[in-house]
LUMVEXLO-735926 format. One record per residue (C-alpha): residue number from 1; residue in one letter; x, y, z. Coordinates in steps of 0.5 Angstrom, whole numbers, plus 500, padded with zeros to 3 digits. Each point is the difference from the previous one (the first is absolute). Layout:
<atoms>
+-----+---+-----+-----+-----+
|   k | r |  xx |  yy |  zz |
+-----+---+-----+-----+-----+
| NUM | A |   X |   Y |   Z |
...
+-----+---+-----+-----+-----+
</atoms>
This chain:
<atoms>
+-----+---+-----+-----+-----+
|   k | r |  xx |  yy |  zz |
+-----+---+-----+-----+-----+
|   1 | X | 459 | 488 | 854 |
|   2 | X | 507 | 498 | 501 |
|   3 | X | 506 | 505 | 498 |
|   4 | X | 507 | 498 | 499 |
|   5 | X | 504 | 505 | 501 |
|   6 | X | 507 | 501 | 496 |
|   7 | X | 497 | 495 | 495 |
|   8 | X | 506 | 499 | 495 |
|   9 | X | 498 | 499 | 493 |
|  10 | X | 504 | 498 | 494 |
|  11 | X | 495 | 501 | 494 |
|  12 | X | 504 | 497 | 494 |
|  13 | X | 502 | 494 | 500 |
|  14 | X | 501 | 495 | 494 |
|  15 | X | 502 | 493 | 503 |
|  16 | X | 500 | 496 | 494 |
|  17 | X | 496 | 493 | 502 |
|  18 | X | 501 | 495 | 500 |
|  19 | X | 508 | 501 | 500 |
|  20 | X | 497 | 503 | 507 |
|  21 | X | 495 | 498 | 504 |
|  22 | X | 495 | 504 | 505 |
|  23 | X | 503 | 497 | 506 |
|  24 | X | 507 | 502 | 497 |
|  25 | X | 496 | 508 | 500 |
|  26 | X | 498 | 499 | 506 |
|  27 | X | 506 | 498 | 504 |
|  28 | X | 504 | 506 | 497 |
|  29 | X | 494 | 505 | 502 |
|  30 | X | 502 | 497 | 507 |
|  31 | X | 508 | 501 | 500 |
|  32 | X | 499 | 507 | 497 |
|  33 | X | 494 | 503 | 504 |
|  34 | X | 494 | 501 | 495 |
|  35 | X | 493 | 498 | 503 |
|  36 | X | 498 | 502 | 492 |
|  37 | X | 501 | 499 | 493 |
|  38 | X | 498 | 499 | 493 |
|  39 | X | 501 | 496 | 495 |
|  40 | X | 501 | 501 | 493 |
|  41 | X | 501 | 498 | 493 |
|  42 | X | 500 | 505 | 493 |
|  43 | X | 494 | 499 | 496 |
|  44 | X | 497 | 494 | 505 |
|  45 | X | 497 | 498 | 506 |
|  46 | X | 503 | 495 | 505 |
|  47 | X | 495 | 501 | 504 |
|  48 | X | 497 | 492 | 499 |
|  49 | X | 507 | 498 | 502 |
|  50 | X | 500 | 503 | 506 |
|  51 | X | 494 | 497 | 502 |
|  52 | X | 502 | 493 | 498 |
|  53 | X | 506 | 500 | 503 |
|  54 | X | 497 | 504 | 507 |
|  55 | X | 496 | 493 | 501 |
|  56 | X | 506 | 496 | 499 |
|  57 | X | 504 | 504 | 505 |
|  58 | X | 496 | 503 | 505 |
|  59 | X | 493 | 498 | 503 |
|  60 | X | 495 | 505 | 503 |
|  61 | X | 502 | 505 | 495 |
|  62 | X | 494 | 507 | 497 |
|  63 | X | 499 | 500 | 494 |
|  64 | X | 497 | 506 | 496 |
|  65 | X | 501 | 503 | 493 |
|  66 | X | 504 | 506 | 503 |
|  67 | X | 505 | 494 | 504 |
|  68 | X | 502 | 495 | 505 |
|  69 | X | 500 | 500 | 507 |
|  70 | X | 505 | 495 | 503 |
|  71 | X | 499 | 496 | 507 |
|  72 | X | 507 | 504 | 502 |
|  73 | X | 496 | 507 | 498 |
|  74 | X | 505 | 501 | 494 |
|  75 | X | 496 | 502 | 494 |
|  76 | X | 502 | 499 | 493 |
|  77 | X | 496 | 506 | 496 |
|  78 | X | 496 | 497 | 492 |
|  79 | X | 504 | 505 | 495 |
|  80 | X | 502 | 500 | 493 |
|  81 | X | 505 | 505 | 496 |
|  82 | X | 497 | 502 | 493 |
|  83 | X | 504 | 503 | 494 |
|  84 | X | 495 | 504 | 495 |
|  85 | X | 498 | 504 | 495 |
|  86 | X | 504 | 507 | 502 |
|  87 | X | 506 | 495 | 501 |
|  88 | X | 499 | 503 | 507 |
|  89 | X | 501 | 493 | 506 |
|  90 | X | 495 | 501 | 506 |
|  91 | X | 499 | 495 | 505 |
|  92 | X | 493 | 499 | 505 |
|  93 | X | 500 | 496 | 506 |
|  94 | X | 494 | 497 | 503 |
|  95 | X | 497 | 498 | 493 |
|  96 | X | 502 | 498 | 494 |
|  97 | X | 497 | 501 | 492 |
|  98 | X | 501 | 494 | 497 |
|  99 | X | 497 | 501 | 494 |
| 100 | X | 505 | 506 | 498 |
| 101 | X | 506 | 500 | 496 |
| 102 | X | 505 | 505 | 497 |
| 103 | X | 496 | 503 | 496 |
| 104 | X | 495 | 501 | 505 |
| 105 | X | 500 | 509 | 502 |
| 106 | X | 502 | 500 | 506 |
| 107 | X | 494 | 505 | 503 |
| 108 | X | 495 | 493 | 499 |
| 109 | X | 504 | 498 | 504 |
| 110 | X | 501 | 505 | 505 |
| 111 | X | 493 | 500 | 500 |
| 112 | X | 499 | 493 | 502 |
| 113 | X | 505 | 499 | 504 |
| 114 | X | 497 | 507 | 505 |
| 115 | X | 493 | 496 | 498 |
| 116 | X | 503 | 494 | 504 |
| 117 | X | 503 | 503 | 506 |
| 118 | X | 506 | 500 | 497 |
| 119 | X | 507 | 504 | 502 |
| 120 | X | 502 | 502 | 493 |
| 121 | X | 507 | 502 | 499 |
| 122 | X | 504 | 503 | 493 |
| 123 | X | 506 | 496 | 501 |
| 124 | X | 508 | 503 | 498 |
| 125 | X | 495 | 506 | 497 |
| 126 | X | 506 | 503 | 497 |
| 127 | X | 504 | 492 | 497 |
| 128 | X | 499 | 500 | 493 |
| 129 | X | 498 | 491 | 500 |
| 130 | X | 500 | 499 | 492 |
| 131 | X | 504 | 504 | 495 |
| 132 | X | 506 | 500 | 505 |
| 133 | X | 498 | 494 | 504 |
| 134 | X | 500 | 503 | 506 |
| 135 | X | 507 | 504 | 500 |
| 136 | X | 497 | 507 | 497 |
| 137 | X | 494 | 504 | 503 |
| 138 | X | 494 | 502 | 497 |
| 139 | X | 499 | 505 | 494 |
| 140 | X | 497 | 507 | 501 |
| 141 | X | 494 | 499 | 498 |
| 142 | X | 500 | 494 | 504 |
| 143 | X | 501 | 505 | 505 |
| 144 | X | 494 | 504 | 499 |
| 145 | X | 495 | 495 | 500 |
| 146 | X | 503 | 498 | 506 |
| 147 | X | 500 | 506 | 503 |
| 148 | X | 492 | 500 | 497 |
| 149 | X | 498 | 493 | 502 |
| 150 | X | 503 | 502 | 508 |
| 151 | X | 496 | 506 | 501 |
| 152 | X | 494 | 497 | 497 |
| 153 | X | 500 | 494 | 505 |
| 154 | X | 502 | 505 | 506 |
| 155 | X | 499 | 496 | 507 |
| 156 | X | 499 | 494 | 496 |
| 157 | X | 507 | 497 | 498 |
| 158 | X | 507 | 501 | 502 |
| 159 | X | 507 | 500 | 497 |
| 160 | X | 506 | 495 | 502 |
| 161 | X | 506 | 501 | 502 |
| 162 | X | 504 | 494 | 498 |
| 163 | X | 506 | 496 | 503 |
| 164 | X | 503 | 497 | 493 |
| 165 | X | 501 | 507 | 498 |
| 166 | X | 506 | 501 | 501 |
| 167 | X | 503 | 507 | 499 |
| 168 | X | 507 | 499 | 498 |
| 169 | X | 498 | 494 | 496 |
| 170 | X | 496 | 503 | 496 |
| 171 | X | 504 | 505 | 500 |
| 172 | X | 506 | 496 | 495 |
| 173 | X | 494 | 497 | 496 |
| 174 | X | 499 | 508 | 498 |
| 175 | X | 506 | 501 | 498 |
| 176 | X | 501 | 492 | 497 |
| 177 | X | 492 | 502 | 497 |
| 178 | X | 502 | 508 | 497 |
| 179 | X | 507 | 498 | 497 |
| 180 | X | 497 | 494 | 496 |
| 181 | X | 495 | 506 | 497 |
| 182 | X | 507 | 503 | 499 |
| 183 | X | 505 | 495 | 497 |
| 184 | X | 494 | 498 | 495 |
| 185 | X | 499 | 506 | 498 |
| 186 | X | 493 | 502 | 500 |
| 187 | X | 497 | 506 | 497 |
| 188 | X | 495 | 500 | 505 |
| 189 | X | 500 | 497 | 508 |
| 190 | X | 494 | 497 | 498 |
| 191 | X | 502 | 497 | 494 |
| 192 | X | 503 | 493 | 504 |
| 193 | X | 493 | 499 | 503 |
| 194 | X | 500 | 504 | 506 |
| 195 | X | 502 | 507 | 502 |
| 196 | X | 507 | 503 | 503 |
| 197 | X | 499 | 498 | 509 |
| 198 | X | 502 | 506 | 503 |
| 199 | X | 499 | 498 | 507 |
| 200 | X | 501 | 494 | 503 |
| 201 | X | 497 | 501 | 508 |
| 202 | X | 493 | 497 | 498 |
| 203 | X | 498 | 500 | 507 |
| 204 | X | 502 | 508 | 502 |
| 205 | X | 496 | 502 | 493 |
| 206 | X | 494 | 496 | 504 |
| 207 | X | 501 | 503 | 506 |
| 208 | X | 500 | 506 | 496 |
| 209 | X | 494 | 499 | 498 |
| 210 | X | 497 | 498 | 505 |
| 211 | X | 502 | 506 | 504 |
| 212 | X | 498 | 505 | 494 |
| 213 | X | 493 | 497 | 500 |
| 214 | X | 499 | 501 | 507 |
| 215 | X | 502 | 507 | 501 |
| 216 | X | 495 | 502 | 494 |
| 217 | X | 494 | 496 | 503 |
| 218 | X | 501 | 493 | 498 |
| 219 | X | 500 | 494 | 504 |
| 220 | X | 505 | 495 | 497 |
| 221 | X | 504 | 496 | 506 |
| 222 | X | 506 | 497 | 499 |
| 223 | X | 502 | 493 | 502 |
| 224 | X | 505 | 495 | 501 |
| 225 | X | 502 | 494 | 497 |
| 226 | X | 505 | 495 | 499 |
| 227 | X | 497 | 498 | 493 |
| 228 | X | 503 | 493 | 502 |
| 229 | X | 502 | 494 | 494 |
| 230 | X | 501 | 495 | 505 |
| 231 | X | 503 | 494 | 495 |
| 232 | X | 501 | 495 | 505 |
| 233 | X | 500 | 500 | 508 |
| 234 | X | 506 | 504 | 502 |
| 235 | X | 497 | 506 | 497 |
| 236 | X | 494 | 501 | 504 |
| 237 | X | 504 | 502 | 505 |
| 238 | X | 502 | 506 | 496 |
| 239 | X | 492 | 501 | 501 |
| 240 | X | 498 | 506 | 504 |
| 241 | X | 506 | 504 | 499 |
| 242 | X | 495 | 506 | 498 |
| 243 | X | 493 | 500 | 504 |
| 244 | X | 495 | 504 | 502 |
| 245 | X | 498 | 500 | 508 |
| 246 | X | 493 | 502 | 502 |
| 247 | X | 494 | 497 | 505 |
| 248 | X | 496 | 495 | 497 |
| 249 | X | 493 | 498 | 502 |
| 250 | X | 501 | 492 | 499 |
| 251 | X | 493 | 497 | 501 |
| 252 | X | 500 | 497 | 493 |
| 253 | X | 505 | 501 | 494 |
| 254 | X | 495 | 505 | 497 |
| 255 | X | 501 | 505 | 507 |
| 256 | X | 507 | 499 | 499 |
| 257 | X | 500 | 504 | 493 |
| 258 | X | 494 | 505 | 502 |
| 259 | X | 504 | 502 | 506 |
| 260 | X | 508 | 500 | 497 |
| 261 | X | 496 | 504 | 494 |
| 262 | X | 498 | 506 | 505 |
| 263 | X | 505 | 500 | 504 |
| 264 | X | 504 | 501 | 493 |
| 265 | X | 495 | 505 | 497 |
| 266 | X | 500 | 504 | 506 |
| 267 | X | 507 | 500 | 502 |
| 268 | X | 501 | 496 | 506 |
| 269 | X | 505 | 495 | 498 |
| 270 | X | 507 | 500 | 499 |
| 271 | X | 505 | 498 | 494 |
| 272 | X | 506 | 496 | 502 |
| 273 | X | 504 | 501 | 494 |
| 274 | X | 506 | 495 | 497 |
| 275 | X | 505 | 498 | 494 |
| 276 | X | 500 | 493 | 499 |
| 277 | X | 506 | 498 | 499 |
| 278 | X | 505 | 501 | 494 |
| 279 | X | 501 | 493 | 500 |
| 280 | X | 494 | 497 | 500 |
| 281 | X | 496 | 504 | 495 |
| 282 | X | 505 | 498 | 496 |
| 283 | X | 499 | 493 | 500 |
| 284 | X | 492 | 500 | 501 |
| 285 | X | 498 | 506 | 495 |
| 286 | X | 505 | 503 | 496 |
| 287 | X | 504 | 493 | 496 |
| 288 | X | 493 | 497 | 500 |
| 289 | X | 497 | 506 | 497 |
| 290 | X | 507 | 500 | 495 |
| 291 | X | 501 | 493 | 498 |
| 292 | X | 492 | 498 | 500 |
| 293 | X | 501 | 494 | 497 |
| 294 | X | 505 | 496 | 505 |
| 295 | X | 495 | 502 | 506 |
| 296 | X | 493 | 497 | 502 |
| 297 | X | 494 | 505 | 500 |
| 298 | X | 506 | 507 | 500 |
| 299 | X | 495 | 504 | 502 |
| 300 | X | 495 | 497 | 504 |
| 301 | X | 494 | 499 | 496 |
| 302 | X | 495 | 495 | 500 |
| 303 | X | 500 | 495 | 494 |
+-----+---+-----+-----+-----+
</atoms>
């Protein structure tokens, strides 16, 4: 077995091939510290690109189906994001279900994923990703099956904490998003297609379940991420902003994802957690979420 102690890992990261290549990844993650990292879109794996550009860019790599393992011991993890039925985002790392679409139920997913060794992760739990594109949060009903589906998968999954969630930003999208409800005069809060935001801090609300979990029992972990939409290479330094720091057995990128999973169930790991900057979310996420028809690919999904 060898350890790597204080691995740093970016678990979310979407690097919009081909505008980006795997070299281009693999370079920031030297710049910025991370010995890990995986690679996502929404709705699609991307998985094959990184085996294709891993043979162009690197000689002597490890493939599993968890992930590669570079000659330079970095290692880039076989992740997707799924948008599904309960209108619920979770990410899994280590395998990827491409078969499923967005009216797949997310416990199928779940299910596979844990079958596969796979780290499951309810991503931005408490955003709202459709009838607010993403500036709203989750209604109460919403909520309870949240509540349900985490207690259910006790020691099985983990919440994310997300460095695109902004507290204050999302804050001015509450006000724009109650005061719009307000000013066309709507019977009901609901009437406009989504419910009066009563909060803004996604994250805190997160961090609040996690910990009301744990005090009764439960065992839903919080981890950090960037969430990162790296549109073109200057972005990818913006990668590692949040990240989970834990030891890592890194015979093979399967030993990689069981070790980074135990260490997180167990506890025995550390969260460096970040904003991103105002600035770049702008650009790479709220203006392509906006203004969908001047952007290429605004939300990162595969084709």
């Amino acid at each position: 077995m060898t350890i790597l102690h204080n691995a740093n890992i970016e678990l979310h990261v979407h690097p919009f091939f081909p505008k980006n290549t795997l070299a281009d990844v693999v370079g920031a993650m030297d710049k910025r510290g991370l010995d890990v990292v995986a690679l996502e879109l929404l709705d699609a794996s991307l998985y094959r690109d990184v085996i294709e550009q891993a043979s162009i860019y690197f000689s002597g790599f490890l493939a599993d189906t968890t992930g590669v393992r570079l000659p330079n011991g970095k290692f880039i993890l076989n992740a997707r994001e799924y948008n599904t039925k309960e209108e619920l985002h979770v990410l899994t790392i280590g395998h990827t279900m491409n078969e499923a679409s967005p009216l797949t139920d997310i416990r199928k997913i779940i299910d596979e994923s844990l079958e596969n060794g796979a780290l499951v992760i309810l991503d931005h739990p408490f955003v709202d990703n459709f009838k607010t594109r993403t500036a709203g949060h989750i209604t109460s009903d919403q909520e309870i099956a949240l509540m349900k589906l985490c207690k259910e998968y006790s020691g099985e999954v983990a919440l994310e904490w997300n460095a695109y969630c902004i507290p204050w930003m999302r804050a001015g999208l509450r006000h724009f998003l109650n005061n719009d409800l307000v000013r066309k005069g709507m019977k009901s809060a609901f009437d406009f297609g989504y419910g009066q935001i009563f909060y803004h801090d996604v994250n805190k609300r997160a961090i609040q379940l996690s910990e009301h979990l744990m005090a009764q029992g439960y065992n839903v972990p919080m981890v950090a991420d960037t969430d990162l939409h790296a549109r073109d290479k200057n972005d990818l330094m913006v990668m590692g902003t949040s990240r989970v720091i834990t030891d890592i057995n890194t015979i093979t990128p399967a030993d990689v994802v069981a070790s980074m999973k135990n260490n997180i169930f167990q506890g025995n790991y550390t969260n460096r957690r970040r904003y991103v900057s105002a600035f770049h979310l702008l650009g790479s996420f709220c203006f392509p979420v906006i203004m969908p028809g001047r952007y290429e690919s605004p939300r990162a999904e595969g084709s």
